[in-house]
LOPAKOL-759263 format. One line per 2 residues: number of its first residue (from 1); for each residue x, y, z of N, C-alpha, C, O. Coordinates in steps of 0.02 Angstrom, whole numbers. Last residue first. Layout:
N
NUM> X,Y,Z,X,Y,Z,X,Y,Z,X,Y,Z ~ ... .
END
This chain:
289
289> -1826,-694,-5710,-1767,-703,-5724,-1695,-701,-5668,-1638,-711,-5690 ~ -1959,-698,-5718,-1929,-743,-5671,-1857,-751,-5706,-1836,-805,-5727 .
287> -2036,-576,-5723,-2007,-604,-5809,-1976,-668,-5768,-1964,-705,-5815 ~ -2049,-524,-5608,-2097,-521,-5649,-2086,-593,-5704,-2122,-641,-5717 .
285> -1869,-496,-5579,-1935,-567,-5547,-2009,-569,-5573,-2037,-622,-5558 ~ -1868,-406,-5656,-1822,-494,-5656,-1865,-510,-5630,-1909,-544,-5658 .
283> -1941,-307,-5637,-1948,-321,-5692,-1912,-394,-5707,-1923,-431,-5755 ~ -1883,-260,-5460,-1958,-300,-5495,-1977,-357,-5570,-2005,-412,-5570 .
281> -1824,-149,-5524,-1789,-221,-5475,-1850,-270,-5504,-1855,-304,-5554 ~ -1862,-14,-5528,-1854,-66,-5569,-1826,-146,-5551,-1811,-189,-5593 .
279> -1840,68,-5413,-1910,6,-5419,-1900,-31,-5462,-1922,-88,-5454 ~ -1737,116,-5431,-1725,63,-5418,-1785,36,-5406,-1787,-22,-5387 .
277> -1742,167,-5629,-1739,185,-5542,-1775,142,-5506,-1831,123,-5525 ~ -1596,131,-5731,-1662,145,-5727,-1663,168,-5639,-1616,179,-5600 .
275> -1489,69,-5746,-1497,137,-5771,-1559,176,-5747,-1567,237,-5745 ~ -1481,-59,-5761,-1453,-41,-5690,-1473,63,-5697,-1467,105,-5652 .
273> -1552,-135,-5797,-1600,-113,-5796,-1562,-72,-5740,-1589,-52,-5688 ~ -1513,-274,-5874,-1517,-201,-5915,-1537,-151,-5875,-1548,-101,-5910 .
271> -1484,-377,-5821,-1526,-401,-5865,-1558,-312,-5899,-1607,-299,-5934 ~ -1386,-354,-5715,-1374,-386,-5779,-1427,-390,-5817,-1408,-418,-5868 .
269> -1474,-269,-5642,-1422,-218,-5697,-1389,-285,-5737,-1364,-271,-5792 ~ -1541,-385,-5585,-1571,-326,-5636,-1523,-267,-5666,-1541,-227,-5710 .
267> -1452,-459,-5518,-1486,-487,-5564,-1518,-424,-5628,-1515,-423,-5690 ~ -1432,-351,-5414,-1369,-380,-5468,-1395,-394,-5522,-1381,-363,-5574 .
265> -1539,-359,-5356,-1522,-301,-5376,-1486,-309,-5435,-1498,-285,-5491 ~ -1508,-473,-5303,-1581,-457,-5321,-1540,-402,-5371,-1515,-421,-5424 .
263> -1405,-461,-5229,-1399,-521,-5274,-1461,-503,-5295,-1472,-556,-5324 ~ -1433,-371,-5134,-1406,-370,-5182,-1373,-420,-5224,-1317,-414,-5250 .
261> -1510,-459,-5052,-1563,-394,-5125,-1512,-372,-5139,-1529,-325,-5175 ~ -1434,-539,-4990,-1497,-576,-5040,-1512,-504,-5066,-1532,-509,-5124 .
259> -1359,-454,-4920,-1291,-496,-4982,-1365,-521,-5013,-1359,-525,-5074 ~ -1445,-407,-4822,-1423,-341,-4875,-1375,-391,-4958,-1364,-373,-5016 .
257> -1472,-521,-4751,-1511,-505,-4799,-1470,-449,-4828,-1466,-465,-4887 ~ -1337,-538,-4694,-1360,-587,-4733,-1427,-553,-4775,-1427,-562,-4836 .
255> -1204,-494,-4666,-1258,-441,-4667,-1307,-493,-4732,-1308,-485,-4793 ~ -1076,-575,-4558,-1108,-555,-4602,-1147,-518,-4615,-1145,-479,-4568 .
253> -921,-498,-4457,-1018,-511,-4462,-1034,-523,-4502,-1013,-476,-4535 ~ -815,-438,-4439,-816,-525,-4446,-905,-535,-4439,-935,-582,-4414 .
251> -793,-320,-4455,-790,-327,-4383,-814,-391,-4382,-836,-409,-4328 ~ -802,-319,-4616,-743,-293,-4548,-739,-316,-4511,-686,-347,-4503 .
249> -934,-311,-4632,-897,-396,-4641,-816,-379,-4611,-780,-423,-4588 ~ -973,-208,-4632,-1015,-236,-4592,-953,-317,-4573,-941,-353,-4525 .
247> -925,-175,-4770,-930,-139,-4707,-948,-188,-4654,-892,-206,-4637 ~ -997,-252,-4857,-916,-254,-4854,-906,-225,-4797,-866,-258,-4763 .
245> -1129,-238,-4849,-1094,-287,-4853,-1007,-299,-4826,-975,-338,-4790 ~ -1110,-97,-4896,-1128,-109,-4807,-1109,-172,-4795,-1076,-183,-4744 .
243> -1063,-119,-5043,-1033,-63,-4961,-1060,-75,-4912,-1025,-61,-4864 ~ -1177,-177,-5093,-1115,-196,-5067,-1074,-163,-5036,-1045,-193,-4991 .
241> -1303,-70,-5039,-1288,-139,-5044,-1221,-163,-5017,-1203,-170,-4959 ~ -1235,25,-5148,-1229,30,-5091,-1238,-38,-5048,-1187,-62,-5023 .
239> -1243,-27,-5274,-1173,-22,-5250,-1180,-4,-5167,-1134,-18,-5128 ~ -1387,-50,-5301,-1332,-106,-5277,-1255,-70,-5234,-1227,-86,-5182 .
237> -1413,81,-5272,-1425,57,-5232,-1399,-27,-5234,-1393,-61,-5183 ~ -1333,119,-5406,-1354,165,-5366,-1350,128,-5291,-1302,137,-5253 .
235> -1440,38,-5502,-1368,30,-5495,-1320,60,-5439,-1270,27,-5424 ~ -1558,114,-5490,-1538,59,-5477,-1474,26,-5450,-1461,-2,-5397 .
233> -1553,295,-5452,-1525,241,-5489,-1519,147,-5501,-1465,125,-5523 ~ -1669,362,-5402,-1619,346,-5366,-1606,284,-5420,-1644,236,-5427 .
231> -1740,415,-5492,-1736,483,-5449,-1691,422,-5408,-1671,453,-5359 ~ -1781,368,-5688,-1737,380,-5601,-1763,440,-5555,-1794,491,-5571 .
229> -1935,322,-5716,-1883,367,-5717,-1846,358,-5658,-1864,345,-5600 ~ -2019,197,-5715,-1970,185,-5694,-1910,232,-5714,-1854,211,-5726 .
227> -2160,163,-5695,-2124,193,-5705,-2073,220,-5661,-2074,249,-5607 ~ -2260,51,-5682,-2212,37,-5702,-2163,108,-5759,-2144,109,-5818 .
225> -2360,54,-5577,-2372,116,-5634,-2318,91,-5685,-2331,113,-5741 ~ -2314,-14,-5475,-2375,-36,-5513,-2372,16,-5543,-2416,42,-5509 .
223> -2190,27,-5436,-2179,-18,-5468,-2245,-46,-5498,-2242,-91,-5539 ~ -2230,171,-5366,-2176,167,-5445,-2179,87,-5471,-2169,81,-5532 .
221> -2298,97,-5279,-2317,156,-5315,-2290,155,-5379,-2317,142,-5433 ~ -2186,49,-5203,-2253,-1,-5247,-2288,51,-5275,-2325,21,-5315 .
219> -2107,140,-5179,-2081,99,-5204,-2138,54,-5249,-2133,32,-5306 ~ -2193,231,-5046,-2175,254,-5129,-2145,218,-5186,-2147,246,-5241 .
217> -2231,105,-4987,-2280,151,-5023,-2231,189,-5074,-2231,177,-5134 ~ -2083,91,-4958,-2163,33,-4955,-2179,56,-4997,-2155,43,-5052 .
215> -2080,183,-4875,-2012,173,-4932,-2076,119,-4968,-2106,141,-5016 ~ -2138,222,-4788,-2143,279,-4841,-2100,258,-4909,-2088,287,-4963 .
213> -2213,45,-4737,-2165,94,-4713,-2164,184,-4781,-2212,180,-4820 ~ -2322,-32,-4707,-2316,12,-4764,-2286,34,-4733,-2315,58,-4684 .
211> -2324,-165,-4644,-2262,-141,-4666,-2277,-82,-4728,-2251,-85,-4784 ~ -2457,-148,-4549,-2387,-131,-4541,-2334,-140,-4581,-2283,-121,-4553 .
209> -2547,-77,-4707,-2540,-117,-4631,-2462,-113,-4601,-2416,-80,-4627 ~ -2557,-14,-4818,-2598,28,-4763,-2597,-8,-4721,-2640,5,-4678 .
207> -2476,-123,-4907,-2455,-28,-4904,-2486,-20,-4836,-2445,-18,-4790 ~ -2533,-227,-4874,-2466,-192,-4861,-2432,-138,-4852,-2388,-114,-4816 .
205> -2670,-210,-4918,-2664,-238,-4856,-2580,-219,-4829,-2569,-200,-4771 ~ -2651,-158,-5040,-2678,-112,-4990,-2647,-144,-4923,-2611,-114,-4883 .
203> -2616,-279,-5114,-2559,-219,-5103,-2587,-191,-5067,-2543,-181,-5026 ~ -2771,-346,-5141,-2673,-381,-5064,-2640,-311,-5064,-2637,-284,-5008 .
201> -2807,-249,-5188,-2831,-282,-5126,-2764,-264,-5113,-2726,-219,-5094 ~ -2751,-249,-5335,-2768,-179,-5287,-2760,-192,-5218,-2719,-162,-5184 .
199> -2757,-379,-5365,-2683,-359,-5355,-2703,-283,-5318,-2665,-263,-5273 ~ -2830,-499,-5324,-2846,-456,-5341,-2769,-402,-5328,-2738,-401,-5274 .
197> -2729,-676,-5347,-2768,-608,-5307,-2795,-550,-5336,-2777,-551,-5395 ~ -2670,-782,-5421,-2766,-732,-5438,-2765,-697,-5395,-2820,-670,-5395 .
195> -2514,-721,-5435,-2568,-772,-5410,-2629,-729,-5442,-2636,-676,-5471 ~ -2434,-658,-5509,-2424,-723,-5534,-2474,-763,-5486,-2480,-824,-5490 .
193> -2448,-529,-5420,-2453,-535,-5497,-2453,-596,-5511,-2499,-595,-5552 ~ -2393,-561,-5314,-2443,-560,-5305,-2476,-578,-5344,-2520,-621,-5339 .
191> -2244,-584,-5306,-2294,-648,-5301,-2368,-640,-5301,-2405,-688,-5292 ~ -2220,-463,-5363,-2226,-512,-5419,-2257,-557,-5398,-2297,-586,-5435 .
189> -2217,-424,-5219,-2286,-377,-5278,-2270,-430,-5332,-2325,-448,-5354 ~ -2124,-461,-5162,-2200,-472,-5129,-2265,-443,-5192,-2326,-444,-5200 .
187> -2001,-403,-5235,-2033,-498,-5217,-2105,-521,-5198,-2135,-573,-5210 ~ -2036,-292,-5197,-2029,-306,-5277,-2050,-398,-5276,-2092,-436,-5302 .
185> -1998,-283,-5061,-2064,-259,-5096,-2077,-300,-5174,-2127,-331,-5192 ~ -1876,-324,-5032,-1948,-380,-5028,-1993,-355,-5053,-2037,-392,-5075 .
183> -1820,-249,-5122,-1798,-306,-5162,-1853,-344,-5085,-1866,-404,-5097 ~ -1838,-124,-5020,-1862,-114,-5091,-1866,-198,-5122,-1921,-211,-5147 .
181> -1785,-171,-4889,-1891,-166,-4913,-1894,-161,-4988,-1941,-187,-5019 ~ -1658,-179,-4926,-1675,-224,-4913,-1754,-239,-4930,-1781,-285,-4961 .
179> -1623,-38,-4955,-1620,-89,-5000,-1675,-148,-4999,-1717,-164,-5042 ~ -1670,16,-4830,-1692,33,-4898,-1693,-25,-4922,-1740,-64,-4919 .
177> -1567,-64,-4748,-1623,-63,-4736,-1650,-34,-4793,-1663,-85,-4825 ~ -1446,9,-4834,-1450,-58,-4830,-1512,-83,-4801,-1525,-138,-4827 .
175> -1455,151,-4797,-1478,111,-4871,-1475,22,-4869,-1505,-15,-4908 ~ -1423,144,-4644,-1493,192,-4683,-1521,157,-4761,-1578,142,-4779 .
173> -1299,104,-4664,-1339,51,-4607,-1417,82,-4650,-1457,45,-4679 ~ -1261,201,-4742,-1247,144,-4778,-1289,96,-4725,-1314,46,-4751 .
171> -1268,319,-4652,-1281,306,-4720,-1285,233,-4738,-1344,220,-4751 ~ -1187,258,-4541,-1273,282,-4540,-1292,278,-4596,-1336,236,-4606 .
169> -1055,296,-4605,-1091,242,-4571,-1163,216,-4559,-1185,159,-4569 ~ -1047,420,-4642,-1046,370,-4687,-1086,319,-4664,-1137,299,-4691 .
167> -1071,495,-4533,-1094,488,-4557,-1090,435,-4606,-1141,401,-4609 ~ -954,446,-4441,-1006,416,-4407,-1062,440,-4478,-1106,398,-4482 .
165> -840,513,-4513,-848,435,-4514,-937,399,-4509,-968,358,-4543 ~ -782,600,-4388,-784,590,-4445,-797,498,-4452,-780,448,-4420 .
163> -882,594,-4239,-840,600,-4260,-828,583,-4335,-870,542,-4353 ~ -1093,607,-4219,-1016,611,-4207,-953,630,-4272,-961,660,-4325 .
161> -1202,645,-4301,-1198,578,-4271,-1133,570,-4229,-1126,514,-4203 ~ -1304,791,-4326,-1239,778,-4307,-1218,706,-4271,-1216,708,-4210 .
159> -1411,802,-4441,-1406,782,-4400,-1333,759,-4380,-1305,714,-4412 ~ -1516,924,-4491,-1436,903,-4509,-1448,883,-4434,-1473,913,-4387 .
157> -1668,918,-4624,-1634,916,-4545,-1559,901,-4562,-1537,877,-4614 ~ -1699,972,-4762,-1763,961,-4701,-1710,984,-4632,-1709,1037,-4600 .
155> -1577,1070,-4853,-1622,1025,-4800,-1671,1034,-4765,-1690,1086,-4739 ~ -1502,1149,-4917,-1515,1121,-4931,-1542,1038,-4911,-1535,981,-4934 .
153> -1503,1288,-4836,-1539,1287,-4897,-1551,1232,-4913,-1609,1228,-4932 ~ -1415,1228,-4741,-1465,1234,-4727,-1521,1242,-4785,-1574,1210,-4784 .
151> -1259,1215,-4775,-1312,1153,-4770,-1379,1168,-4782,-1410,1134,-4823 ~ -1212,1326,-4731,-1213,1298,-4799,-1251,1246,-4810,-1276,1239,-4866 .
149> -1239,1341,-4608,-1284,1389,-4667,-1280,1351,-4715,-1330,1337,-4748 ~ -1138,1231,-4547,-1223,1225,-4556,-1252,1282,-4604,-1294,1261,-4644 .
147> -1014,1244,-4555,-1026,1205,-4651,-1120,1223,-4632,-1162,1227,-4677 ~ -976,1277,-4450,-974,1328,-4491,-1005,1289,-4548,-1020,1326,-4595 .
145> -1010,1154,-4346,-1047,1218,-4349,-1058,1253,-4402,-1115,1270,-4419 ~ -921,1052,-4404,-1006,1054,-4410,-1048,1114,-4391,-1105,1125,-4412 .
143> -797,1091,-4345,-818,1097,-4424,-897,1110,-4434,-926,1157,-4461 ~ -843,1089,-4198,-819,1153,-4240,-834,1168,-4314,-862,1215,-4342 .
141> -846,967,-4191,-904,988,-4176,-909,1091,-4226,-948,1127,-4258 ~ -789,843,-4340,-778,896,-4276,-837,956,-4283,-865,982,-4332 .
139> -892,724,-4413,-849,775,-4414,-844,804,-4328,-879,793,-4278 ~ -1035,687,-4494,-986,670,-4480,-917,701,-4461,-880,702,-4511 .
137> -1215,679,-4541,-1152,713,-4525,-1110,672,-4478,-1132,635,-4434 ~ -1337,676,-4644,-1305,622,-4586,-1234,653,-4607,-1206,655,-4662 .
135> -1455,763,-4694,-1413,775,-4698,-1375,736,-4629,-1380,759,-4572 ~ -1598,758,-4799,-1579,743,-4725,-1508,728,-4713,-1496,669,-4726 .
133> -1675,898,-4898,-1652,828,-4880,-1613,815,-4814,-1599,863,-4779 ~ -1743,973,-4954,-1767,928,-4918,-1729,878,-4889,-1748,826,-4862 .
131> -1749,1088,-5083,-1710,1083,-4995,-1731,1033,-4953,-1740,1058,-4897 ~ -1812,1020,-5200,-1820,1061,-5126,-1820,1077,-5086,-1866,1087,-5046 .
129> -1719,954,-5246,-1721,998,-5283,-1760,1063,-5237,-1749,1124,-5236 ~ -1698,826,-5172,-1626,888,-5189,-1648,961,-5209,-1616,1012,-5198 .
127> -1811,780,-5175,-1807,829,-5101,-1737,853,-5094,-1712,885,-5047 ~ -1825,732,-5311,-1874,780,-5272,-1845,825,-5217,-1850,886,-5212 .
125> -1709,635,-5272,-1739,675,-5349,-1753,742,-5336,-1718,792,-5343 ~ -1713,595,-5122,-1687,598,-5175,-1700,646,-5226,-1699,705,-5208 .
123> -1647,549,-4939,-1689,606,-5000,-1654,583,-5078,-1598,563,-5091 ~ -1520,578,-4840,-1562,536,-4875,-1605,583,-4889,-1608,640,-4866 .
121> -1336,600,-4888,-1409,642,-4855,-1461,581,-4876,-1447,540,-4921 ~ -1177,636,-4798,-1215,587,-4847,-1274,608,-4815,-1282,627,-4757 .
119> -1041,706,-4748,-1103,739,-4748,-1162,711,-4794,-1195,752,-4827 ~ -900,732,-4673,-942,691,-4703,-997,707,-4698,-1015,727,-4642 .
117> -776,850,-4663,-849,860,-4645,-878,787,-4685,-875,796,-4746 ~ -602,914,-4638,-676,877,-4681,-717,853,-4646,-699,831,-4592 .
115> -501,1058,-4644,-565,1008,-4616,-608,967,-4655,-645,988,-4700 ~ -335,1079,-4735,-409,1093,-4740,-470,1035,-4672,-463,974,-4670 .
113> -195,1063,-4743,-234,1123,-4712,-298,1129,-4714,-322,1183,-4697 ~ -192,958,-4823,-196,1015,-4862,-215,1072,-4799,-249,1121,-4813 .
111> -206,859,-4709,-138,884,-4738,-134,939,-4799,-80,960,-4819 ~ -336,842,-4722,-280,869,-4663,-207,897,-4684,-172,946,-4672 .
109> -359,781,-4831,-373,852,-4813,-343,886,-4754,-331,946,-4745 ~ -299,655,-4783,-282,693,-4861,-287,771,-4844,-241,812,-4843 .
107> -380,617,-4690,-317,636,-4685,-313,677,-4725,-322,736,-4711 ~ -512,611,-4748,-493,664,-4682,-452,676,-4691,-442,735,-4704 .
105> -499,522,-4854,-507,579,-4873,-485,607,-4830,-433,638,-4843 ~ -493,400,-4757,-436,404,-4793,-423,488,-4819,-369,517,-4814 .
103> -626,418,-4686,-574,427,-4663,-507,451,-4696,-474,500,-4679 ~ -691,370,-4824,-700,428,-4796,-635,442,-4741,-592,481,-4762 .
101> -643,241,-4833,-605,314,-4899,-622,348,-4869,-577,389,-4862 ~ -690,171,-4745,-627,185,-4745,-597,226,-4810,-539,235,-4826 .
99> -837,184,-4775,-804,227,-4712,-724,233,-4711,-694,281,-4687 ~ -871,216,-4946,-847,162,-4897,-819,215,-4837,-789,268,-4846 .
97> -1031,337,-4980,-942,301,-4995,-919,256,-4922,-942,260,-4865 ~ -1126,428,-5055,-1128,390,-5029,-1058,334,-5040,-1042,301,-5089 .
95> -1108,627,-5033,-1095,564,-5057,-1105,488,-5023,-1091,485,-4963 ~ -1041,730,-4986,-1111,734,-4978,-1113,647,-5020,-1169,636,-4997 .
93> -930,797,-4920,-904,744,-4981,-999,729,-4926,-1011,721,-4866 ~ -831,966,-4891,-897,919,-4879,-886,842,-4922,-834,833,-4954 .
91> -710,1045,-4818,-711,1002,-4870,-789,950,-4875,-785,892,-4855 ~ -664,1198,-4768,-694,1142,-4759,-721,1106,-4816,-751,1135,-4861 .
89> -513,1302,-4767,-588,1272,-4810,-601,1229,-4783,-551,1201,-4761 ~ -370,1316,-4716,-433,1323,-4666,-503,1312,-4705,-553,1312,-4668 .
87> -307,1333,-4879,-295,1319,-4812,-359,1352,-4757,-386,1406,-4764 ~ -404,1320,-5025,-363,1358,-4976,-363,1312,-4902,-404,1273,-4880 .
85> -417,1194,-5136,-421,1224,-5081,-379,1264,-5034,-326,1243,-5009 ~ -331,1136,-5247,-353,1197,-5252,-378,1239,-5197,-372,1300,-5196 .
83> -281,1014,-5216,-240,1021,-5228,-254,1126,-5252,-211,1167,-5266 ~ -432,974,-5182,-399,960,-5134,-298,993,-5155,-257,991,-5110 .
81> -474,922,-5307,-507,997,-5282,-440,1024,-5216,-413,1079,-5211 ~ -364,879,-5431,-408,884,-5369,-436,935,-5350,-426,991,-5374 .
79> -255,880,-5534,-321,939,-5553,-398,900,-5494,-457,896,-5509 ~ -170,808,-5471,-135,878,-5492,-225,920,-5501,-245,973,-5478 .
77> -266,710,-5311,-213,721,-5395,-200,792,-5405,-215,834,-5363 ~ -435,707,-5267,-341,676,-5266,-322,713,-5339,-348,731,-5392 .
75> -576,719,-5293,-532,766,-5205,-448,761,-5240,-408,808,-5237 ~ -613,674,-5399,-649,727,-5388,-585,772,-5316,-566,830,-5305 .
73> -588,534,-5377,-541,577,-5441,-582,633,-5415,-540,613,-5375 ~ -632,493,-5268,-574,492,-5263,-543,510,-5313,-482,509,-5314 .
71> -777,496,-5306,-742,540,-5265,-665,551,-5258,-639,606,-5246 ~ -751,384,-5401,-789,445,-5427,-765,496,-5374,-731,541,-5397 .
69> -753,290,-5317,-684,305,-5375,-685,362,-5406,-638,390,-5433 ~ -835,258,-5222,-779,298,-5191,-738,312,-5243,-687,345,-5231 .
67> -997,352,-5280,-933,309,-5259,-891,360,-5258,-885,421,-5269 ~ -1053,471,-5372,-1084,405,-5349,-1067,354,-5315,-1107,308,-5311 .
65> -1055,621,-5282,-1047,590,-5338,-1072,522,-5307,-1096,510,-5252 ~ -1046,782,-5223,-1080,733,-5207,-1099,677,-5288,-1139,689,-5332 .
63> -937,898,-5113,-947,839,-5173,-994,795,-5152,-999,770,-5096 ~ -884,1024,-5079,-931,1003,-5077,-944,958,-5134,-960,977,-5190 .
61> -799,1173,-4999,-802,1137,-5048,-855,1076,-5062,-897,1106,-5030 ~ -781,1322,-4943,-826,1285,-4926,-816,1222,-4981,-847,1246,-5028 .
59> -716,1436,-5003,-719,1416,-4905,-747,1363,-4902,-743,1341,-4844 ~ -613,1449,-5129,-704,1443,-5089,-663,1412,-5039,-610,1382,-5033 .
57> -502,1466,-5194,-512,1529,-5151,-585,1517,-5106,-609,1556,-5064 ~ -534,1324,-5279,-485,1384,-5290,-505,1453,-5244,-530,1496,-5280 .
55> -620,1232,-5338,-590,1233,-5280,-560,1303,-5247,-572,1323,-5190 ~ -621,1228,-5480,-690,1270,-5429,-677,1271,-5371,-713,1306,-5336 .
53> -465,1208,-5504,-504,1265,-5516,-569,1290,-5487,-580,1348,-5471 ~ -479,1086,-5458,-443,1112,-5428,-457,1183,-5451,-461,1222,-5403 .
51> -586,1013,-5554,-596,1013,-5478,-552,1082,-5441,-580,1122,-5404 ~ -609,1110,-5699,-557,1048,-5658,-603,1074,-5567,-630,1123,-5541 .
49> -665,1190,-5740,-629,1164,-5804,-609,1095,-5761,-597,1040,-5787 ~ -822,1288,-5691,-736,1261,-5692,-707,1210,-5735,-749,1191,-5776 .
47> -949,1397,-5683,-941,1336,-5725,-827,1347,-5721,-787,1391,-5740 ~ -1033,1494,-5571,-968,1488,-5609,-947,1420,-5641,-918,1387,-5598 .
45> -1208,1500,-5594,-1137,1490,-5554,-1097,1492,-5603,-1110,1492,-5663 ~ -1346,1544,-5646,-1296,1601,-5592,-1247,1567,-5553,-1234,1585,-5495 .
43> -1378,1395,-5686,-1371,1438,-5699,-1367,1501,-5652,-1406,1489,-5605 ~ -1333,1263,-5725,-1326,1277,-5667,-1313,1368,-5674,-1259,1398,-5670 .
41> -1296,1202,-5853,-1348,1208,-5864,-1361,1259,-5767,-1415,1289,-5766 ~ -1142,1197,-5861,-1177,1262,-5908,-1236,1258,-5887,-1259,1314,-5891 .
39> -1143,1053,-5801,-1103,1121,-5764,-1153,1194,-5781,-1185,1230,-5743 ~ -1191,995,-5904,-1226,994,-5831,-1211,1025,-5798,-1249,1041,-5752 .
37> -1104,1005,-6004,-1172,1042,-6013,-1199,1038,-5955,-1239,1083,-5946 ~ -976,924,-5939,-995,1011,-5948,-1046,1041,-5958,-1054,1098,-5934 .
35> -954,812,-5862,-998,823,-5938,-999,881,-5920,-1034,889,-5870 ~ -908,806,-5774,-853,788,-5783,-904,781,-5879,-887,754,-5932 .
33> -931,968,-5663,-946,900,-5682,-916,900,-5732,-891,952,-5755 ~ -901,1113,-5561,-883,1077,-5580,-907,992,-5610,-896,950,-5567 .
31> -942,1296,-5515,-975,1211,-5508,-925,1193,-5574,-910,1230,-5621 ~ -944,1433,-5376,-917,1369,-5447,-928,1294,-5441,-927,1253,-5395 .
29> -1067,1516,-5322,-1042,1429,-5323,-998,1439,-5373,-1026,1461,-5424 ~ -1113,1621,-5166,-1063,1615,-5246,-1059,1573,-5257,-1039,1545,-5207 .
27> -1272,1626,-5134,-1198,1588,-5107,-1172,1600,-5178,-1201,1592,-5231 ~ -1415,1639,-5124,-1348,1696,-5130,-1284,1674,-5110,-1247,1706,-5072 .
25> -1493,1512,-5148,-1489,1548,-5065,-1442,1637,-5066,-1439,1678,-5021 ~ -1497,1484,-5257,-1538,1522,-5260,-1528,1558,-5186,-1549,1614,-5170 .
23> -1359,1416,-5268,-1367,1479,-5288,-1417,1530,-5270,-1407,1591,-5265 ~ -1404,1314,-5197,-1356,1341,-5154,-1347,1411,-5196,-1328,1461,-5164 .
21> -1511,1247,-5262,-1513,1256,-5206,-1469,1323,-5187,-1495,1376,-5167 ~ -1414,1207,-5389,-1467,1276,-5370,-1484,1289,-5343,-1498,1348,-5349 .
19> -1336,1115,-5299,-1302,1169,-5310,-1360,1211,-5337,-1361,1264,-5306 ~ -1453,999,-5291,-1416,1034,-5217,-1374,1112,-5233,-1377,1159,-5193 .
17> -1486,974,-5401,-1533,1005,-5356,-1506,1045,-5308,-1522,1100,-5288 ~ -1362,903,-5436,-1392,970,-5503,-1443,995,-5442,-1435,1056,-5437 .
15> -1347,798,-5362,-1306,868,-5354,-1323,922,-5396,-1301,979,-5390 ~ -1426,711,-5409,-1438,727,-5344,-1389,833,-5341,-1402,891,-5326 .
13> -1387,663,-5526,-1468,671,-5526,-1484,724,-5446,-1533,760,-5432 ~ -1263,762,-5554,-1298,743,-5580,-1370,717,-5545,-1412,762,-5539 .
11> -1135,840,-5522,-1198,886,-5546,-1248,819,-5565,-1284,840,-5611 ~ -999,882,-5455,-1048,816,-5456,-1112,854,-5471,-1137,895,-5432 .
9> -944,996,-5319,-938,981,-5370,-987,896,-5392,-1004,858,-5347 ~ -936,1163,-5302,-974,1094,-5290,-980,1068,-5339,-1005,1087,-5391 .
7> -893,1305,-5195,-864,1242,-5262,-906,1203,-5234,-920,1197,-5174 ~ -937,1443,-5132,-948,1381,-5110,-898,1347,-5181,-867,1390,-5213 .
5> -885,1587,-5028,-881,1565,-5098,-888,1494,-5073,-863,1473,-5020 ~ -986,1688,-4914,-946,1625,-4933,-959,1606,-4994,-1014,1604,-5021 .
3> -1038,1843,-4937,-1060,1777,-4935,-995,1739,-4941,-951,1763,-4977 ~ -982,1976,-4819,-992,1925,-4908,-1003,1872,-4872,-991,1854,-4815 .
1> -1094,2086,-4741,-1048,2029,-4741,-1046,1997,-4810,-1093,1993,-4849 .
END
């Protein structure tokens, strides 16, 4: 049997893992990013010029960028992917994005003759690079069958939540809890620092009592070593933040703690630090800025 030709496009902290993933499995890829050496660096795939070019004859298409403006030049327009897909392809968008572009995308792809599949994963850095990651699906039961090989190299679990949409959704309910432990963690570890506690102690008592959740522990980890390479962007996790915010505020609810850590969050890409990875949050309230 041939393998399915895949396109994927978005190469950067998350999608550079997921598409060697998908080479090393024997999947044909063309890959597409909007810096080319990150394309060239993806080595045994086909490097494209345009979306609509890695698009071009794959069964399978597959974006995972940072937003909805970033997706929405990646699928729309003359050099879209979506203007390159064959008729009957399934369209992935692995990404974290507002439920109403996700929908908006379905159509779009509907009308190219194509299925779309929402498909946002939790995991980061690490668990792109080793098939690890957790894959919140969205879509017809049909679509979700055929996109699973393709998935599989590049996960722990795929979990089918329903109809298009229901992944986004989950996603963003999934990071907005994130959010939320990361910007108390960061609050609970500066108040520690600015009292005499023994700062080893108290943090044990958190990490190894009930709220060491895995986000807990790996978050106060990175924030007492004060390193602060990415593997999830700061900036990253505001924007999500305000997508659940905004989400949530549809159906006339507020989302009162997710609007306080991202006003946390906010504070720290104004004060430089949106580049960094999101333990960096911390460094404003350290400095009481």
């Amino acid at each position: 049997m041939n393998t399915p030709r895949i396109a994927f496009l978005g190469l950067g902290i998350m999608g550079g893992g997921m598409a060697r993933r998908l080479v090393a499995a024997g999947f044909t890829v063309a890959v597409y990013n909007r810096n080319r050496a990150k394309a060239d660096a993806i080595a045994g795939a086909t490097v494209a010029a345009t979306p609509r070019e890695a698009a071009a004859q794959a069964e399978f298409v597959l974006c995972m960028v940072a937003d909805d403006v970033a997706s929405r030049a990646m699928w729309l327009g003359v050099d879209g992917a979506l203007a390159g897909a064959p008729q009957g392809a399934v369209v992935v968008d692995c990404s974290t994005l507002t439920v109403g572009w996700v929908k908006e995308l379905a159509q779009a792809a509907e009308v190219c003759g194509c299925e779309f599949v929402d498909a946002p994963v939790t995991g980061s850095k690490g668990a792109a690079a080793a098939g690890d990651l957790n894959f919140l699906v969205g879509g017809s039961v049909a679509a979700v069958e055929r996109i699973h090989p393709v998935l599989a190299p590049m996960s722990k679990t795929i979990t089918h939540l329903g109809p298009t949409g229901s992944g986004a959704l989950v996603k963003l309910i999934n990071n907005f809890v994130s959010g939320v432990q990361v910007a108390a963690m960061a609050e609970a570890l500066a108040w520690i620092e600015q009292s005499d506690l023994d700062r080893a102690k108290a943090l044990s008592v958190l990490v190894d009592g009930v709220p060491g959740s895995p986000m807990v522990k790996i978050i106060s980890a990175r924030m007492t070593a004060g390193d602060f390479t990415p593997n999830f962007l700061l900036k990253l996790m505001a924007k999500d933040l305000g997508y659940a915010v905004k989400e949530r505020a549809v159906s006339g609810q507020p989302l009162a703690t997710a609007a306080t850590a991202h006003e946390i969050f906010q504070r720290a890409i104004d004060a430089g630090y949106g580049e960094k990875d999101m333990a960096a949050v911390i460094e404003t309230l350290r400095s009481g800025r």
